[in-house]
C-alpha positions in Angstrom: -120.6 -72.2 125.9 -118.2 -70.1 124.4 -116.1 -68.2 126.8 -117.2 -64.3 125.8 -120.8 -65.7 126.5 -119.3 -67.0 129.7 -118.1 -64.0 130.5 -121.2 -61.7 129.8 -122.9 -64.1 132.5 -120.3 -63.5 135.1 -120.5 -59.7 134.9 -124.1 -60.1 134.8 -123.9 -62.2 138.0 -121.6 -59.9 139.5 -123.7 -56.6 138.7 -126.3 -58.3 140.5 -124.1 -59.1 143.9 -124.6 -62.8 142.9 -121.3 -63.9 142.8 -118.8 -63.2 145.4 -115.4 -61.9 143.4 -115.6 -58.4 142.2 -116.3 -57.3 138.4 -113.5 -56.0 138.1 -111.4 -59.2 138.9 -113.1 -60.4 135.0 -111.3 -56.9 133.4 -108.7 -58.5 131.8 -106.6 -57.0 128.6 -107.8 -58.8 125.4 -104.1 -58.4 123.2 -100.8 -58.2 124.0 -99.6 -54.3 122.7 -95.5 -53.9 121.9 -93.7 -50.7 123.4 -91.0 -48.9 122.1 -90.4 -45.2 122.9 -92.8 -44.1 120.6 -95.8 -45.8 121.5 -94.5 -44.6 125.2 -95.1 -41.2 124.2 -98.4 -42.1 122.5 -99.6 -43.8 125.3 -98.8 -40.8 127.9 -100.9 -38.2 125.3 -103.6 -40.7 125.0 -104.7 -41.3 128.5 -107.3 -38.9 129.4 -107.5 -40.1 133.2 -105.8 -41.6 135.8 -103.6 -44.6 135.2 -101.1 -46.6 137.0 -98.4 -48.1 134.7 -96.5 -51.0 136.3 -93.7 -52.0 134.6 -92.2 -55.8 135.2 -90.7 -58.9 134.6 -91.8 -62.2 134.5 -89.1 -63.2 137.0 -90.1 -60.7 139.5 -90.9 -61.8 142.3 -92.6 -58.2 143.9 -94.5 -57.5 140.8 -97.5 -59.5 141.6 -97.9 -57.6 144.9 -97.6 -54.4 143.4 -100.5 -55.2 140.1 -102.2 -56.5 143.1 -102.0 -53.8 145.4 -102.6 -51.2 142.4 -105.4 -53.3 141.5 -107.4 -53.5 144.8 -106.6 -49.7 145.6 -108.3 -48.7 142.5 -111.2 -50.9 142.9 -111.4 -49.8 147.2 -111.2 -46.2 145.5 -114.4 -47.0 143.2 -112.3 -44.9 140.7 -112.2 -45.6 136.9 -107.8 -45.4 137.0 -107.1 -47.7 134.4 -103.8 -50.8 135.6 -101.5 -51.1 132.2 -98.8 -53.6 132.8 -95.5 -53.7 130.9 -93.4 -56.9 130.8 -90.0 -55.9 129.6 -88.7 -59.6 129.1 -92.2 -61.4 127.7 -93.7 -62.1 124.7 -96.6 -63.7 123.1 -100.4 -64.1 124.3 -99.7 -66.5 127.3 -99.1 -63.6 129.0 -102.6 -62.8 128.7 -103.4 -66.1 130.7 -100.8 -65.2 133.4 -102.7 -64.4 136.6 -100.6 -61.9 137.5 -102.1 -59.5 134.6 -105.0 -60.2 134.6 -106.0 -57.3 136.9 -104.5 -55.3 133.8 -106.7 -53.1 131.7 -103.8 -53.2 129.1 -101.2 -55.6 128.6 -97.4 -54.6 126.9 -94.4 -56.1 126.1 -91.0 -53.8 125.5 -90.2 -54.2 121.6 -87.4 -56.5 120.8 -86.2 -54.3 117.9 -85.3 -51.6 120.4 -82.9 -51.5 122.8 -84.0 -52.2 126.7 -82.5 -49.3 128.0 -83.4 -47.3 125.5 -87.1 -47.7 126.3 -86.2 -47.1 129.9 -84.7 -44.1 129.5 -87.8 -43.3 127.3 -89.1 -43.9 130.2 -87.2 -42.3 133.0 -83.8 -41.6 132.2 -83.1 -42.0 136.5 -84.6 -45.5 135.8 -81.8 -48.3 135.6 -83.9 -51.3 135.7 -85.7 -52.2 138.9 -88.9 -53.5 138.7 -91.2 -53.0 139.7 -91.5 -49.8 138.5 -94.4 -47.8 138.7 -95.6 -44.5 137.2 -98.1 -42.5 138.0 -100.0 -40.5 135.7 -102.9 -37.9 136.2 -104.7 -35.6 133.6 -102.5 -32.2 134.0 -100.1 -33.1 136.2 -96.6 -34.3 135.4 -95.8 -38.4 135.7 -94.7 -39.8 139.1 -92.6 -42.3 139.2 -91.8 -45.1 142.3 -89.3 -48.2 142.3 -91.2 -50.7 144.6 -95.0 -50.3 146.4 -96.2 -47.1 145.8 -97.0 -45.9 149.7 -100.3 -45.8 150.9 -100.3 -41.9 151.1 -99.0 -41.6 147.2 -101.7 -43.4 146.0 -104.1 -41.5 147.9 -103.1 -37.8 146.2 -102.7 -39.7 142.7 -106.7 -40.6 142.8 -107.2 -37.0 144.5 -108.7 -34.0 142.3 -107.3 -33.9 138.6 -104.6 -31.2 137.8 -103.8 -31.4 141.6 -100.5 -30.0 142.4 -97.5 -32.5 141.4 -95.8 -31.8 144.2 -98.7 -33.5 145.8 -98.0 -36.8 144.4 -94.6 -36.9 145.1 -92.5 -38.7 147.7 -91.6 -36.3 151.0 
């Protein structure tokens, strides 16, 4: 059986409450996207709702925790945010089979041609490096930006009412 047929039978079997992982653990990204500061600008115009941008590396040993922890608040949420992952030091489509991204609706890699802290201050200019490295963006409402776990209470007023107040999401 060829795995896309696979995979129509799992969400199938997970619509019904057959199986006991949730649907949106098979929500995987399907390519591996390259980011330079263009396509960071792009990107920022083109999402329409919420999204939760993690940016990491594949040495970092938080990163997991925070996809996951992004991953399972959006799905506690039963909101339609959408997870992009950025690996600034990985290439290739084994990243797609890394389970750390898989909770991902899109998958990047920083674009060797440019400069790594060129895209970061694309970015954030504040932003030296750290990952993780999350941003937080809503429709109408200016990006929010957190090195580490976004807290509980963040996350909360970032899924609150579109256009909400930004200083709202921010950190105390």
């Amino acid at each position: 059986m060829n795995a896309s047929r696979l995979d129509h039978r799992l969400r199938r079997l997970a619509c019904a409450g057959l199986l006991a992982f949730p649907l949106a653990a098979l929500a995987h990204p399907s390519r591996v996207e390259t980011l330079d500061a263009a396509a960071w600008s792009r990107l920022q115009q083109s999402e329409r709702g919420h999204s939760a941008v993690v940016f990491s590396t594949t040495d970092c040993a938080h990163c997991p925790g925070v996809i996951a922890q992004l991953s399972g608040h959006i799905r506690a949420q039963k909101s339609h945010a959408r997870l992009i992952v950025v690996v600034m030091d990985g290439a290739g489509p084994e990243l797609l089979r890394h389970e750390a991204y898989l909770p991902a609706d899109r998958l990047f890699v920083f674009d060797p041609a440019t400069p790594p802290a060129a895209l970061r201050h694309a970015v954030d200019p504040r932003w030296r490096g750290v990952t993780p490295y999350v941003v937080l963006m809503k429709p109408a409402a200016p990006a929010v930006t957190q090195a580490g776990p976004p807290p509980a209470e963040m996350l909360q007023r970032w899924l609150g009412e579109p256009g909400g107040s930004a200083a709202g999401l921010a950190r105390p």
